[in-house]
N, C-alpha and C positions, 0 to 999 in steps of 0.2 A: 835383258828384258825388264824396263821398267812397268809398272804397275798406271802411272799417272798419263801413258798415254791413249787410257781407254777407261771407258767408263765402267767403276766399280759396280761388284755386284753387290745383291742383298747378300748374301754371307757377310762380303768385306765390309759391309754399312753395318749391321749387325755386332759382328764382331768389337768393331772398333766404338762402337758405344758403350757396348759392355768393358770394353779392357777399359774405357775412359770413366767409367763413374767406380768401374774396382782402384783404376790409380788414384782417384780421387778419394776414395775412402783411404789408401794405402798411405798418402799424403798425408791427409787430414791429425792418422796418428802418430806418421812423423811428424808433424809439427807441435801435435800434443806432450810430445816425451820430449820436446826442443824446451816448450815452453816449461814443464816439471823442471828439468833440468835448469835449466835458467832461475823458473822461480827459488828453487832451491837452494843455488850457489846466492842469490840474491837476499834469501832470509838467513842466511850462513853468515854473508857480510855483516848482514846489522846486526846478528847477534855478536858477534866478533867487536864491533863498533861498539854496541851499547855494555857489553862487559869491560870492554878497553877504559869507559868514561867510567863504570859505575862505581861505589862510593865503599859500599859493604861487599866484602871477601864474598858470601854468600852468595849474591848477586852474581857478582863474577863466574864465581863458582855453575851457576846455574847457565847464566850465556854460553859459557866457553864449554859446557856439555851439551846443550842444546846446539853449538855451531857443528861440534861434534860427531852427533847423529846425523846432523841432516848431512853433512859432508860425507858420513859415510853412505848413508841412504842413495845420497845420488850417484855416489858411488857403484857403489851394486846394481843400478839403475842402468848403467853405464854400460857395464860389463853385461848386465841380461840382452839388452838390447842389441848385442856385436853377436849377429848370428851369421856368421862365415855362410855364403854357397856353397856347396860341393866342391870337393878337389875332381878335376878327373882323372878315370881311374883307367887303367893299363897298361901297357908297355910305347911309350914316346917314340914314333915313326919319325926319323930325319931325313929330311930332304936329299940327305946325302947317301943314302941308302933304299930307297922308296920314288925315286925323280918322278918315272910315267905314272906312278896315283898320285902325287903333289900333282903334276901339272893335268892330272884331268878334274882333279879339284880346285885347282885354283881356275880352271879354265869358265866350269860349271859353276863357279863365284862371281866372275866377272860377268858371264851370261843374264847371272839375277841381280846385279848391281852391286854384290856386295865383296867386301876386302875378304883378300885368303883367311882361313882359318889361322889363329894365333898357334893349333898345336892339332896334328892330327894323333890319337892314340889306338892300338889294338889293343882287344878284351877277349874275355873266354866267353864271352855272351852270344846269342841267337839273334842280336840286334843291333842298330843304328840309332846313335844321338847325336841331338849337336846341345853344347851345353857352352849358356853364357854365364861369367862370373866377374865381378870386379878383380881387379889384379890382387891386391892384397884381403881379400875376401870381402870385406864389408867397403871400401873404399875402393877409390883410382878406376882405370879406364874400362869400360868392360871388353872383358878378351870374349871369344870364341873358341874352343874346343870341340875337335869330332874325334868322337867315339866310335872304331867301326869293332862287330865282333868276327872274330876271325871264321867262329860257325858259320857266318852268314855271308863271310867271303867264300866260305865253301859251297855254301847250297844255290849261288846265284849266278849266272853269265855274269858277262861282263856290261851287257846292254842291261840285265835287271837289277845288278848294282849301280851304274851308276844312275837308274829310275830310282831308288831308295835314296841317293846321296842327294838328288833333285829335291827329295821331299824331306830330307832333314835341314837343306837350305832354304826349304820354303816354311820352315818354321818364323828363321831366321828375318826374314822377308817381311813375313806378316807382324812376329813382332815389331820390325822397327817402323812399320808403316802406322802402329798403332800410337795409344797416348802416353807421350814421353818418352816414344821409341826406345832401343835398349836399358836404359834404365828405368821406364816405367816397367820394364818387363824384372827388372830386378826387384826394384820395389812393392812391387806386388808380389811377388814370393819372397821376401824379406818381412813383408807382415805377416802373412801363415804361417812362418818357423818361427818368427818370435810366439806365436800362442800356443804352436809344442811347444817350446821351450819354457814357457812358462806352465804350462800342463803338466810337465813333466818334473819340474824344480817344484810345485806347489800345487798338490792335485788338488788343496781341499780345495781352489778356486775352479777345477776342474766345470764344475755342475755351471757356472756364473761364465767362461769360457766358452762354455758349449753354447748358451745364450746368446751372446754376443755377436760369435763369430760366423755361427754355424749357417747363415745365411750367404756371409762371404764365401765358406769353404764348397759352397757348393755351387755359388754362382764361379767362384775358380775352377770349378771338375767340369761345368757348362763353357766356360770359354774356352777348356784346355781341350774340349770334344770340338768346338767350331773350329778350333788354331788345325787340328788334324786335316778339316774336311777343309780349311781354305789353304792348308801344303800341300792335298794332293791338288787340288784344283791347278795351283801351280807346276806344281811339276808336269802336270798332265799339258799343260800348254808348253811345256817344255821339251818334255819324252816323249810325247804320246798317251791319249789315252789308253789306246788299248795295250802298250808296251807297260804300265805302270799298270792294267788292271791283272793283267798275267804275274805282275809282280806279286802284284797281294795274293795270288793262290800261291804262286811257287813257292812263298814264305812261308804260309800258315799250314802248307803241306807241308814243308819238311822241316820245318819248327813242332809239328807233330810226330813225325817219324822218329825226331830226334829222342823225344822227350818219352816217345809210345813205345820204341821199337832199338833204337840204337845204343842209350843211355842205359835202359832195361838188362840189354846182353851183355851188356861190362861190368855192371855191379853182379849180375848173375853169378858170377865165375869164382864170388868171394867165396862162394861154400866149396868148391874143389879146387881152390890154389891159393898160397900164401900171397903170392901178388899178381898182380893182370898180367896178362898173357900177351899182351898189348898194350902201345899206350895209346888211350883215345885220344888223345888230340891228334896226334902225329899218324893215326890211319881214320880221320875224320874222314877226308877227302875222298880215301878208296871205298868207305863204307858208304857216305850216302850214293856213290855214282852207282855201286854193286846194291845196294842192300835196298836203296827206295825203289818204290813201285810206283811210276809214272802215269801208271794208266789210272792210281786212286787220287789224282787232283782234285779230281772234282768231287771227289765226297769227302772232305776235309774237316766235316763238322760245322759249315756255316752257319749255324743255327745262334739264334744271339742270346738262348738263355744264358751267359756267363758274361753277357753284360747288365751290370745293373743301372741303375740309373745313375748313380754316382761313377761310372767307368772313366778313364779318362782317356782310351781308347773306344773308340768307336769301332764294331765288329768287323771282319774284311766283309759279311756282306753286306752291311752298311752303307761301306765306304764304296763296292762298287755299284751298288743302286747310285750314289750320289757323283757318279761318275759316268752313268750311265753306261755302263758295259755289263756285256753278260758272264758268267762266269766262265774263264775257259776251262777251255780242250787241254789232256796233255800236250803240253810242248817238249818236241825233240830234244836232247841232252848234249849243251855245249862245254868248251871247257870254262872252267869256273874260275870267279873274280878273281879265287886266291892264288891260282896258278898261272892266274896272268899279269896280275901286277905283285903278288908277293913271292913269286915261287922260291928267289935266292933267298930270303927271309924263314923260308916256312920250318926250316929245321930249329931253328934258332926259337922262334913263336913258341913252334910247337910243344919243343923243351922244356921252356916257361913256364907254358899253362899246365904241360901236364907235373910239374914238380908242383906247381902248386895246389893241383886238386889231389896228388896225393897225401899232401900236405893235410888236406881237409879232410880226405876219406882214410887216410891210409888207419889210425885206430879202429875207428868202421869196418873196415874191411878184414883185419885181424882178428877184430871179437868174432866177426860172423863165421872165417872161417875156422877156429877153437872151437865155437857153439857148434857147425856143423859136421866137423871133426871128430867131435865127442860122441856126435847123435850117431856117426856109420860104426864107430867103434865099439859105442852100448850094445847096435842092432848086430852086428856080429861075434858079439859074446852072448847073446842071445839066441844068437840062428845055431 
């Protein structure tokens, strides 16, 4: 499903001005740091030149320190400026272990024009990315990587994950349709990490940064809100609207359940047992099919005070205003993404993640249960 054979909407007109006058500001100081750089190796030269000729030691002396600095200047220059992309981050799905989600992603790639993902990964996250990066971070071709979380293989059908994967490809979509296609999408986030990175290497220029930038940084939080509402647009001519609106409740319910109710009872358990009783990852799947309440969808918290205007999500109810769908109804309980396309996998995953957040909680978890150890033992030398 191409884009160019129907007439764009105001979103897409919108959008792609704004990405066009951010690449062009993004441009503008790549070639500012092209032309430092240059100047610099350039006045490097002549001093180099003009020491080489001159007469008195001292002279020399003077050039050949002056080539010196500025050489290393640009140096450094050089080096601030090489702000790598992200690596992505979880466990590498091969084709050869994973074939029916490869081919229903590559399927739903070709659908929106664009080539397979370079690298599909699972995460211990409650979410869906697709993330593009030059191959050797700051250089070469830009890849694509999808990130799926393996939570959200759990709390979803099969028909409302692959609604999410539609809309993590219509990121993809709209970037490249915009200026400079995937790498003005690069470019443009390669000039906001370079002024962290210089934020952070050199605060007192902090205050002078915030100046500068902070018109960009927010016109970037403004486009990354319209990039949302013109992916579901797509997906929604892809999926369905109403299939992709059901999505966005089923999500932001049981991304709450997770975070309110499930997450909650497993840390609970560190004041009466040295270790979990269970590992959450590996009964994720039985807890939310037993443990969520279906019939609370629809009171999920739609409310958008926890968006501010700097978000770079847009609320779910937002998003289905701008979708025109109502909020649904419980929907009936299918089985879910991750026991249809991972299930030979799911022991393996689930291993993983769970080694690894014990990894992260497990001192956590020891203090608290000592701390509350101690508290039953004071109370019954007491009683």
């Amino acid at each position: 499903m191409r884009s160019s054979c129907r007439r764009r909407s105001r979103l897409e007109i919108v959008y792609a001005r704004l990405a066009r006058r951010l690449t062009m500001v993004a441009l503008a100081g790549c070639l500012a740091v092209a032309l430092v750089v240059a100047g610099g190796l350039g006045l490097a030269i002549w001093a180099l030149q003009a020491g080489w000729y001159a007469e008195q030691a001292t002279w020399r002396t003077l050039y050949g320190l002056g080539a010196a600095l500025t050489i290393a200047a640009v140096g450094y220059l050089l080096v601030l400026v090489q702000v790598p992309a992200a690596q992505p981050r979880g466990i590498p799905l091969a084709r050869s272990v994973a074939g029916a989600l490869h081919y229903r992603i590559d399927k739903l790639a070709r659908r929106l024009g664009l080539p397979p993902p370079d690298g599909v990964w699972i995460t211990d996250e409650m979410n869906a990315a697709v993330l593009q990066r030059p191959r050797w971070g700051c250089v070469g071709r830009i890849e694509s990587h999808l990130m799926i979380g393996l939570p959200l293989a759990h709390c979803l059908s099969r028909r409302q994950f692959l609604a999410v994967l539609a809309h993590e490809f219509g990121h993809l979509v709209v970037q490249r349709q915009a200026a400079g296609g995937a790498f003005g999408a690069h470019l443009r986030a390669w000039w906001l990490r370079l002024a962290d990175r210089i934020a952070v290497r050199h605060t007192w220029l902090e205050p002078w940064l915030d100046r500068r930038w902070r018109g960009y940084t927010l016109e970037m939080f403004r486009l990354a809100r319209l990039e949302e509402f013109a992916a579901d647009a797509l997906a929604a001519r892809l999926v369905g609207r109403r299939l992709l609106g059901e999505t966005l409740v089923e999500m932001s319910a049981k991304d709450r359940f997770l975070r309110e109710d499930y997450w909650p009872k497993v840390l609970a358990q560190c004041s009466t047992a040295p270790e979990p009783r269970f590992r959450p990852f590996r009964e994720m799947g039985l807890g939310v099919s037993a443990g969520f309440n279906a019939h609370s969808v629809v009171d999920v918290g739609f409310g958008e005070g926890e968006d501010g205007a700097v978000s770079l999500h847009p609320s779910p109810a937002q998003r289905l205003r701008a979708l025109r769908v109502p909020t649904c109804a419980a929907v009936p309980p299918e089985r879910s993404a991750a026991t249809h396309y991972l299930s030979d996998l799911l022991p393996r995953l689930s291993w993983a993640f769970d080694r690894h957040w014990w990894r992260l909680a497990g001192r956590y978890w020891r203090r608290s249960y000592r701390l509350a150890r101690g508290e039953r033992q004071r109370a019954a030398r007491r009683g």
